[in-house]
VOPAGU-2260 file (C-alpha; in pm, 1 decimal, decimal comma):
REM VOPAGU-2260
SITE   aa  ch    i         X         Y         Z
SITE  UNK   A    0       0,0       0,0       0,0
SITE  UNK   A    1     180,1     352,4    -101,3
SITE  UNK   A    2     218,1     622,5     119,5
SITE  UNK   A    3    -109,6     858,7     192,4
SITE  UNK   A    4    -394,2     595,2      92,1
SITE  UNK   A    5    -645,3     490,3     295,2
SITE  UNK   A    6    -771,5      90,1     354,3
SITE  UNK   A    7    -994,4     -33,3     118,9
SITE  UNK   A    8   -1397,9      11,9     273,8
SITE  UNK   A    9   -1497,5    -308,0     414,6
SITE  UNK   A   10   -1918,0    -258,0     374,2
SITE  UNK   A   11   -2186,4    -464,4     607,8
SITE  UNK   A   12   -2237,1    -721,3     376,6
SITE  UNK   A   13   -1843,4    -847,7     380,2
SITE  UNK   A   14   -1813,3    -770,9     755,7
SITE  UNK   A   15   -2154,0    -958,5     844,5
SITE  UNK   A   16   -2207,9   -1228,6     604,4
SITE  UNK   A   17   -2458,6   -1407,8     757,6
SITE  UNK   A   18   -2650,7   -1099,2     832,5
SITE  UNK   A   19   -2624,9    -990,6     440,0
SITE  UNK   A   20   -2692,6   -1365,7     345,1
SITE  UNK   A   21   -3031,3   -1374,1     556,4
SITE  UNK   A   22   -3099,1   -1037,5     411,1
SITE  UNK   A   23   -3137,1   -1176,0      87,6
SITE  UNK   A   24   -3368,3   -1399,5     199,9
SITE  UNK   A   25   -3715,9   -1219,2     148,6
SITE  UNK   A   26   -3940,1   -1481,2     265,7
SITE  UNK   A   27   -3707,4   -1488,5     675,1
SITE  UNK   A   28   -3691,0   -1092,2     632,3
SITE  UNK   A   29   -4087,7   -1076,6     593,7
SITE  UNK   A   30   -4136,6   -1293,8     883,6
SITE  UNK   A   31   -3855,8   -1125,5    1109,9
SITE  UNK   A   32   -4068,7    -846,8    1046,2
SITE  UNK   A   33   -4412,8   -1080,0    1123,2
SITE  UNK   A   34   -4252,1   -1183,3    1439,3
SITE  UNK   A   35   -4139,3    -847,8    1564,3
SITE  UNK   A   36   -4511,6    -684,1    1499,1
SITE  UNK   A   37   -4681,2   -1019,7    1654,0
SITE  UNK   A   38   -4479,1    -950,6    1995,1
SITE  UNK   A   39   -4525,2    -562,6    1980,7
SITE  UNK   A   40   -4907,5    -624,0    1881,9
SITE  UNK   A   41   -4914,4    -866,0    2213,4
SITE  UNK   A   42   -4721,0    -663,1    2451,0
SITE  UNK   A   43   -4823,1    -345,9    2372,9
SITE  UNK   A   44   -5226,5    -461,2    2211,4
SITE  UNK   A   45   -5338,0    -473,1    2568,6
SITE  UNK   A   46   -5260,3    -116,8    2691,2
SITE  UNK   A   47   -5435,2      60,3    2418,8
SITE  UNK   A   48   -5704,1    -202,2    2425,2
SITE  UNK   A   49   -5791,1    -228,3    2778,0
SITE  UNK   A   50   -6082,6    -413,1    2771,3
SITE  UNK   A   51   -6091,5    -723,9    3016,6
SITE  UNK   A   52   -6109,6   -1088,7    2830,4
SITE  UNK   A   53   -6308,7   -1264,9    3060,2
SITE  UNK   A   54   -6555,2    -990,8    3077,8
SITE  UNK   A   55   -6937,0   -1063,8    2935,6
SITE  UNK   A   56   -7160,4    -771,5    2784,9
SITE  UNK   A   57   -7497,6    -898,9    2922,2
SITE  UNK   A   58   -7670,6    -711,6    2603,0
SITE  UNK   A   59   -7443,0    -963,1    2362,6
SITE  UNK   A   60   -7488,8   -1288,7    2543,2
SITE  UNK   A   61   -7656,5   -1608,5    2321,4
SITE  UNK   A   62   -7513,4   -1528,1    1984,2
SITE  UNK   A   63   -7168,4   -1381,7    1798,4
SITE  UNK   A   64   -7226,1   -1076,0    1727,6
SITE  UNK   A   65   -7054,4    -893,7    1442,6
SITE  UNK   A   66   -6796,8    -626,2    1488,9
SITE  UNK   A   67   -6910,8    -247,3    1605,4
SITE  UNK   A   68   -6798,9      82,1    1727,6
SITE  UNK   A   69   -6730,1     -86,0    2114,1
SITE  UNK   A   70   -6554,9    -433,7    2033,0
SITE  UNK   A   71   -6409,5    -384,7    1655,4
SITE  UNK   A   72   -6406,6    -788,6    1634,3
SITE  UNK   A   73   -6765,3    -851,4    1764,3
SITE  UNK   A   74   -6817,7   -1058,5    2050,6
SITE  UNK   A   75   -6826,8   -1427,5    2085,3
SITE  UNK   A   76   -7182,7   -1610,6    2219,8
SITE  UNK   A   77   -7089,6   -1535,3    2573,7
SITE  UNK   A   78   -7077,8   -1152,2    2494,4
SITE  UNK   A   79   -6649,6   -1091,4    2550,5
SITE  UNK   A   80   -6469,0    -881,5    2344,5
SITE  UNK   A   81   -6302,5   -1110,1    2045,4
SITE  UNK   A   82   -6026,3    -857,9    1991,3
SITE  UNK   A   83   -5929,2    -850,9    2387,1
SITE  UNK   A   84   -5918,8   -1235,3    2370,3
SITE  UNK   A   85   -5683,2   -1251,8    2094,6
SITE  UNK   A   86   -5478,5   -1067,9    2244,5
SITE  UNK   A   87   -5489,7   -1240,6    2531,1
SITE  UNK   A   88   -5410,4   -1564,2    2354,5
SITE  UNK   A   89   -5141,8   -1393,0    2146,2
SITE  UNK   A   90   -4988,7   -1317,3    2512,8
SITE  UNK   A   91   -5035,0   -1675,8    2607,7
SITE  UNK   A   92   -4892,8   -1803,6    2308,9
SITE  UNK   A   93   -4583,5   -1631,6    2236,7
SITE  UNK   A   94   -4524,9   -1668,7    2661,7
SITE  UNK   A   95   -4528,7   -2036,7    2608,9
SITE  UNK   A   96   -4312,4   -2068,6    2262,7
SITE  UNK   A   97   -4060,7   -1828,0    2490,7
SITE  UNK   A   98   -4046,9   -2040,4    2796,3
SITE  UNK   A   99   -4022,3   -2374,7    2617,3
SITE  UNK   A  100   -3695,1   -2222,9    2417,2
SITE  UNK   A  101   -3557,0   -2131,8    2711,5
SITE  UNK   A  102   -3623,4   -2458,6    2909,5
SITE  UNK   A  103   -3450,5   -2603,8    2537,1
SITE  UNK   A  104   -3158,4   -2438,3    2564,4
SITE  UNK   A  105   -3136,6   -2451,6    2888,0
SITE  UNK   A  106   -3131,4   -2826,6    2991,2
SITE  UNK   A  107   -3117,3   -2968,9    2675,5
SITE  UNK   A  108   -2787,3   -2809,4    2531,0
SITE  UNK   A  109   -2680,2   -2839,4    2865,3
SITE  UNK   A  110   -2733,7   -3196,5    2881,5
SITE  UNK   A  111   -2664,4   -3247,5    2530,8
SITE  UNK   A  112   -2316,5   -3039,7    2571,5
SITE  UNK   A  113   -2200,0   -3258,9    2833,2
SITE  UNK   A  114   -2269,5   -3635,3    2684,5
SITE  UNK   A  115   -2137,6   -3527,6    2366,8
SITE  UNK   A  116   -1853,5   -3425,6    2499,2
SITE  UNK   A  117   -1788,0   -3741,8    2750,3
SITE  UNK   A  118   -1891,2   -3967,5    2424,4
SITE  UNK   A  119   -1593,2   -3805,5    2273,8
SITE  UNK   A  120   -1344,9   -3882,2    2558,8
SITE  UNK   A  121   -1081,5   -4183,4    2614,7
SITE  UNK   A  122   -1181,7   -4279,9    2886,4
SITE  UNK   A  123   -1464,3   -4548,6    2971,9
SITE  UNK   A  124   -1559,4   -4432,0    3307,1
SITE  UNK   A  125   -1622,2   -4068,1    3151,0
SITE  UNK   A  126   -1800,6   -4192,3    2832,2
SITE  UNK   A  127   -2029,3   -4379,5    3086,2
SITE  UNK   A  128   -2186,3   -4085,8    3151,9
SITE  UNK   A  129   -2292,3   -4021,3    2795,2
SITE  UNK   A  130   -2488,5   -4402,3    2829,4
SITE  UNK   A  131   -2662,6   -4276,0    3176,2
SITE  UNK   A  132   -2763,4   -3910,1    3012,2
SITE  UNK   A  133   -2871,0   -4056,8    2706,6
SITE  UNK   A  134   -3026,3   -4377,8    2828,9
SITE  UNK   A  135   -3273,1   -4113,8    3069,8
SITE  UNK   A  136   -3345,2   -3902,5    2730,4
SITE  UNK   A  137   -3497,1   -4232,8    2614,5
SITE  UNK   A  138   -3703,0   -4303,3    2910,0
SITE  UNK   A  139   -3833,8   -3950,2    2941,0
SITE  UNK   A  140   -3880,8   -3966,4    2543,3
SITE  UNK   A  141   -4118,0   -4207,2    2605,2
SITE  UNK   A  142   -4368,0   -4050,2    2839,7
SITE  UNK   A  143   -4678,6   -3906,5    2576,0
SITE  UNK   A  144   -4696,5   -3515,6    2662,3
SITE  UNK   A  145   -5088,6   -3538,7    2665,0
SITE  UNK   A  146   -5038,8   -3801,0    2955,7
SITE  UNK   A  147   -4764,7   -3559,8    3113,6
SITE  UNK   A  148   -4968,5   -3254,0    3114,4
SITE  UNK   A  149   -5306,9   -3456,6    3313,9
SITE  UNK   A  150   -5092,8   -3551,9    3535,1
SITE  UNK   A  151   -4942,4   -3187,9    3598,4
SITE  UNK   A  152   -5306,8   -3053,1    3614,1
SITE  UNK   A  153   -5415,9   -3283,9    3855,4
SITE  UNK   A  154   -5113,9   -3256,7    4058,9
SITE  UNK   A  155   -4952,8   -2942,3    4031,9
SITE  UNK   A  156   -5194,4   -2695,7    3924,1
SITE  UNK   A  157   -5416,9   -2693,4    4186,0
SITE  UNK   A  158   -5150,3   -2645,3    4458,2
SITE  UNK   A  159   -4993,3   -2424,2    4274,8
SITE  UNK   A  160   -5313,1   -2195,8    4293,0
SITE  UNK   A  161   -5296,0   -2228,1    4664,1
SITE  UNK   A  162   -4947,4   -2103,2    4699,7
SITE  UNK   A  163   -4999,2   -1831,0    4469,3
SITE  UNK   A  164   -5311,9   -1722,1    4661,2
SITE  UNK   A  165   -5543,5   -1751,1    4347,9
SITE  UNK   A  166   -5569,3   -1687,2    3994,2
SITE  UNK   A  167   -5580,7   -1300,9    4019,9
SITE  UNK   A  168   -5308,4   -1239,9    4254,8
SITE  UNK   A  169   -5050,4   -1347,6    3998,6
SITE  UNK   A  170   -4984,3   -1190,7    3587,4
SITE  UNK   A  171   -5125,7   -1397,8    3322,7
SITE  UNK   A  172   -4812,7   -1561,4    3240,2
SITE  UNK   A  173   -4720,4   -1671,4    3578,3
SITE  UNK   A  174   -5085,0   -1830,3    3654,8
SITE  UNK   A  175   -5126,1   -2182,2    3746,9
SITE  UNK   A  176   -5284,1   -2293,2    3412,9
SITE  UNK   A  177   -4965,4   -2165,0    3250,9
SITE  UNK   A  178   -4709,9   -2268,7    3504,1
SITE  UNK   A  179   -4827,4   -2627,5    3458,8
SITE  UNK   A  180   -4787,8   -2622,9    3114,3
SITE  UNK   A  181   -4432,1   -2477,5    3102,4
SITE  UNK   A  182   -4349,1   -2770,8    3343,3
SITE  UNK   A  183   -4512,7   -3041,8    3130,5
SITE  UNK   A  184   -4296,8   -2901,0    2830,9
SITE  UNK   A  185   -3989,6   -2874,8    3075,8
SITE  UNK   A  186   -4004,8   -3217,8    3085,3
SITE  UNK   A  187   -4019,1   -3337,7    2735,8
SITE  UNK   A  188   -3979,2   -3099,7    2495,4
SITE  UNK   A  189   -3599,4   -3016,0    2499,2
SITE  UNK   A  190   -3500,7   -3394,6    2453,3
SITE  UNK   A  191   -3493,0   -3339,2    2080,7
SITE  UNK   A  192   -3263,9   -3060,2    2155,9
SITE  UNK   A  193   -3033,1   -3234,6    2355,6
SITE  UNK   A  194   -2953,3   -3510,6    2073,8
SITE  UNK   A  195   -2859,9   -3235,8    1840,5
SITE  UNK   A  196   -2646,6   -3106,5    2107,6
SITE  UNK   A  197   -2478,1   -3398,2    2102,1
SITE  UNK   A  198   -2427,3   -3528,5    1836,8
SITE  UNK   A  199   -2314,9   -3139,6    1694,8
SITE  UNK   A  200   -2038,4   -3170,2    2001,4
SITE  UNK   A  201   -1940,7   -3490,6    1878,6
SITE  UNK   A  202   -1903,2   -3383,5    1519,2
SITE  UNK   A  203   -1675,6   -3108,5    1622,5
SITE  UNK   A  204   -1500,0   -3303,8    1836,4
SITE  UNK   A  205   -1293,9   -3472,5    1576,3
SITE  UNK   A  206   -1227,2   -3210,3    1358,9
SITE  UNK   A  207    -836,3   -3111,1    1343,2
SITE  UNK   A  208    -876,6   -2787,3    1559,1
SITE  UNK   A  209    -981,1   -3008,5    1850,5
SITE  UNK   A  210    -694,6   -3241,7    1779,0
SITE  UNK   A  211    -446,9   -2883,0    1718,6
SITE  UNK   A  212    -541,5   -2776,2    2061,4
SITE  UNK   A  213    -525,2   -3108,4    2225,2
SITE  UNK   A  214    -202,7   -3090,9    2067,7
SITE  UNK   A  215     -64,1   -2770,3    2230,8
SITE  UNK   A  216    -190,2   -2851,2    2567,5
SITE  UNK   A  217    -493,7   -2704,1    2621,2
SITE  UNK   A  218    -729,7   -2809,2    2878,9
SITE  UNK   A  219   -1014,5   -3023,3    2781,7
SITE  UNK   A  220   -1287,7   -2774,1    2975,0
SITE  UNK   A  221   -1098,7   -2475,7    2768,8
SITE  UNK   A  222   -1128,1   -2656,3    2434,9
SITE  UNK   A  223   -1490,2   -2718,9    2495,7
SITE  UNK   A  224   -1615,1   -2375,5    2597,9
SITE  UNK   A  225   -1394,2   -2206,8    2385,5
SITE  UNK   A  226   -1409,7   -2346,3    2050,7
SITE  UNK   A  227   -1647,9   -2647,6    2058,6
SITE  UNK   A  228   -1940,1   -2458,9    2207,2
SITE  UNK   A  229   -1899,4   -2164,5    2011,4
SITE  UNK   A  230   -1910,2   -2356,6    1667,3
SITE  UNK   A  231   -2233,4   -2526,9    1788,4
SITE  UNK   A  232   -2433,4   -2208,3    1827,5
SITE  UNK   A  233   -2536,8   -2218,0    1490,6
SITE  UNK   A  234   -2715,8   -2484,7    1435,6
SITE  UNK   A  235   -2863,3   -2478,6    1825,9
SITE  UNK   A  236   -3023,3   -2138,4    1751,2
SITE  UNK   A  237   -3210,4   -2270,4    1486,2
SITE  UNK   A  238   -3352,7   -2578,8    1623,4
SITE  UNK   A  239   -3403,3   -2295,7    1950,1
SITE  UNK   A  240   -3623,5   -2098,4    1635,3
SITE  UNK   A  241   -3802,3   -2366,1    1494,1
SITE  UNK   A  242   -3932,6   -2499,8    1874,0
SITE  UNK   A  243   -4098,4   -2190,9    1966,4
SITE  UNK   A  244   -4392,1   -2255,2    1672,9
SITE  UNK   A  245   -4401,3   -2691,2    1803,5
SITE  UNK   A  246   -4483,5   -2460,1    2158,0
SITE  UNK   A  247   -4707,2   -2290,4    1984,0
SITE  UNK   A  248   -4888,4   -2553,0    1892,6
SITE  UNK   A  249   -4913,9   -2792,6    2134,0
SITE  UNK   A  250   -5044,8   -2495,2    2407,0
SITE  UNK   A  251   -5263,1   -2418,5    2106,2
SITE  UNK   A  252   -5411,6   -2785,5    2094,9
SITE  UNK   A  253   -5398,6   -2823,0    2449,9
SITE  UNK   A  254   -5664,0   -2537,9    2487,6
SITE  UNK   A  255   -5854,3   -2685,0    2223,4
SITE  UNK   A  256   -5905,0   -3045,4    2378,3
SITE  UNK   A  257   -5957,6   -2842,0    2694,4
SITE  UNK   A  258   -5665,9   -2901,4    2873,2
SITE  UNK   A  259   -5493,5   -2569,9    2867,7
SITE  UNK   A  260   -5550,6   -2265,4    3007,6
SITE  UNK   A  261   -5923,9   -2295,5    3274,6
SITE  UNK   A  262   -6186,5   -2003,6    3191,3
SITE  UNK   A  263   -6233,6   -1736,4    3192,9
SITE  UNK   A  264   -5860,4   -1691,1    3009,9
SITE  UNK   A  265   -5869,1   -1683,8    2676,6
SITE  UNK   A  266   -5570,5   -1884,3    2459,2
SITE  UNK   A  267   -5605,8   -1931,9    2099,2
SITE  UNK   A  268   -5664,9   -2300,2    2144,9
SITE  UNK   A  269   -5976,4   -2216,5    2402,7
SITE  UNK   A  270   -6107,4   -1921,5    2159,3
SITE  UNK   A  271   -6131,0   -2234,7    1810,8
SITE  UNK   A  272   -6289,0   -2476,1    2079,1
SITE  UNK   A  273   -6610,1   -2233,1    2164,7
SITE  UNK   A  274   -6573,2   -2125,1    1785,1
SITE  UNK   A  275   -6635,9   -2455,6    1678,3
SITE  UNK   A  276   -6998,3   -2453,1    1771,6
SITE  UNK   A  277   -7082,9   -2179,0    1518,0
SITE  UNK   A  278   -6830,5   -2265,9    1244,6
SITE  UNK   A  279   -7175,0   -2175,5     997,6
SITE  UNK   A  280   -7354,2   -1964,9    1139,3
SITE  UNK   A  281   -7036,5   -1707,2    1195,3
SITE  UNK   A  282   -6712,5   -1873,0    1058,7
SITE  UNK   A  283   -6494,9   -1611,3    1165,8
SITE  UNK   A  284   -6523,3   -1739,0    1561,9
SITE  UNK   A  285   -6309,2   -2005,6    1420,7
SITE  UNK   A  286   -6126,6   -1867,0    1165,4
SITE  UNK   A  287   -5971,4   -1540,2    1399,0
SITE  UNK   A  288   -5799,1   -1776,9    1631,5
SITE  UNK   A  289   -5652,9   -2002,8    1368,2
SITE  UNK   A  290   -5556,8   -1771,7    1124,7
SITE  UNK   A  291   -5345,6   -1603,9    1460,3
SITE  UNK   A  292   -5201,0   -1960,0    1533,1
SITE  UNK   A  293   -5126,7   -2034,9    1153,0
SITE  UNK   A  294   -4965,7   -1670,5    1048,3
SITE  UNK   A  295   -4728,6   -1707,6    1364,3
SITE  UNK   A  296   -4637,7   -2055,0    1303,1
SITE  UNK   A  297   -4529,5   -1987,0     964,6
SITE  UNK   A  298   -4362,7   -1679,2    1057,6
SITE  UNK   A  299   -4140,3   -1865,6    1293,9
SITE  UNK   A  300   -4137,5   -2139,2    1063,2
SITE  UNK   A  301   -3955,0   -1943,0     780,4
SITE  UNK   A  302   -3764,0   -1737,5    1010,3
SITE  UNK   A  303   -3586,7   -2039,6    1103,9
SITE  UNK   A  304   -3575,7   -2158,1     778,0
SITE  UNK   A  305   -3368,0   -1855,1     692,8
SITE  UNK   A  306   -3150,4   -1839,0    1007,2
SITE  UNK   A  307   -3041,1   -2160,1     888,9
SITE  UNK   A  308   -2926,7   -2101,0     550,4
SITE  UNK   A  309   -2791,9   -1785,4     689,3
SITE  UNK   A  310   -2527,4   -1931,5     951,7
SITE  UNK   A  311   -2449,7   -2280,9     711,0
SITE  UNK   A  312   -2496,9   -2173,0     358,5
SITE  UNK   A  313   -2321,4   -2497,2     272,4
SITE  UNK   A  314   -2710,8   -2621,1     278,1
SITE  UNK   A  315   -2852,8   -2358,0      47,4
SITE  UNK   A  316   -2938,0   -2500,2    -267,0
């Protein structure tokens, strides 16, 4: 470089390439964008609309009633405000798709971290505890969640009430109906993530740069959290992404079968139960809530979709 000039620039795209790959990506930019307005819509939705859920307008009880100047979604047969309750259930939702990454990462890469790296190791008495971790992964894999989640409602949620002095002393997101659920996912929902954990630790594992800085006499525990770990976050923050819509989901079809949140809550799952019952004579009781579960499903959905081709573009077609 002569005398007097100046570096080249280095722009965004070159100095984030992930970033400018996922950029590119329309389809994970749109639903970045879907996700961001769902949570502000849900966070915020409540304080400009303060009307109560559970609350029923005596003068709208027997039928749906379409929307007006006072509820601009109409009311559902029990006279309470449609908008307020999907809202609510947006709240719900996006509380339990949260949690459940959280428990995810968590136990499961913690659990997942720590058997793949033992698998990898010389020595039989440390591998053993990748048999023991893994060999309780099957077992818990086992238990159905339906069967799980009874047996948290019958035996957790009602205590749980109790200590928390009832429903209304406690936020929506910390109530008893929720609490149970986040436990019955707690249990078997990051076992999935835990065996990619594992089996990404293992893969790195025998790469050279493990073997380099075996090599040079680094310490096992520094090798893991400093190079191992690191090169796993990729792919962990996808399968993180794509869990929060499978939460989704299941709280969604857990208030449907009537096992999720008790009335008078409202979750999207609860709000296409009652809509059921009037599916023609007013459609849209049914179609509100599950065109709210489906849009933020598929916005999660493609967001992780383009995370991943954004950190490994070795899997972009």
């Amino acid at each position: 470089m002569s005398p007097g000039s100046t570096a080249p620039r280095i722009s965004w795209r070159q100095q984030y390439p992930a970033l400018a790959r996922f950029v590119r990506n329309r389809a994970a930019v749109l639903a970045a964008l879907a996700i961001i307005a769902i949570f502000s819509i849900a966070i915020s939705g409540p304080m400009v609309h303060t009307v109560d859920p559970g609350e029923m307008n005596m003068d709208f009880i027997g039928t749906p009633t379409g929307p007006c100047k006072q509820f601009p979604l109409g009311c559902d047969a029990q006279g309470r405000d449609m908008l307020a309750r999907l809202l609510a259930g947006a709240r719900i939702s996006l509380a339990v798709g949260v949690v459940s990454c959280l428990i995810n990462i968590i136990i499961g890469v913690s659990v997942g971290v720590l058997a793949g790296w033992a698998s990898s190791s010389e020595r039989n008495g440390v591998r053993a505890i990748d048999t023991i971790l893994m060999r309780s992964v099957d077992i818990l894999q086992s238990l159905p969640l339906l069967l799980v989640v009874i047996i948290m409602q019958i035996t957790v949620k009602n205590p749980l009430e109790q200590a928390l002095g009832g429903r209304t002393n406690v936020p929506l997101i910390f109530s008893p109906d929720l609490l149970s659920i986040y436990l019955a996912l707690g249990i078997t929902n990051w076992l999935t993530m835990s065996r990619l954990s594992r089996g990404e630790v293992m893969n790195q594992a025998r790469l050279d740069y493990v073997l380099a800085a075996r090599s040079i006499g680094q310490k096992n525990f520094w090798i893991l959290v400093r190079h191992i770990i690191p090169n796993c976050v990729g792919p962990i923050a996808v399968a993180a992404t794509l869990a929060i819509p499978e939460a989704i989901f299941i709280e969604s079809f857990l208030g449907y079968v009537g096992l999720g949140v008790s009335a008078p809550q409202a979750s999207w799952g609860t709000m296409a139960s009652d809509g059921l019952g009037y599916v023609t004579s007013d459609p849209k009781q049914l179609l509100m809530p599950a065109v709210a579960i489906s849009i933020t499903m598929l916005a999660f959905n493609l967001f992780g979709d383009g995370l991943r081709d954004a950190l490994d573009p070795s899997t972009r077609s």
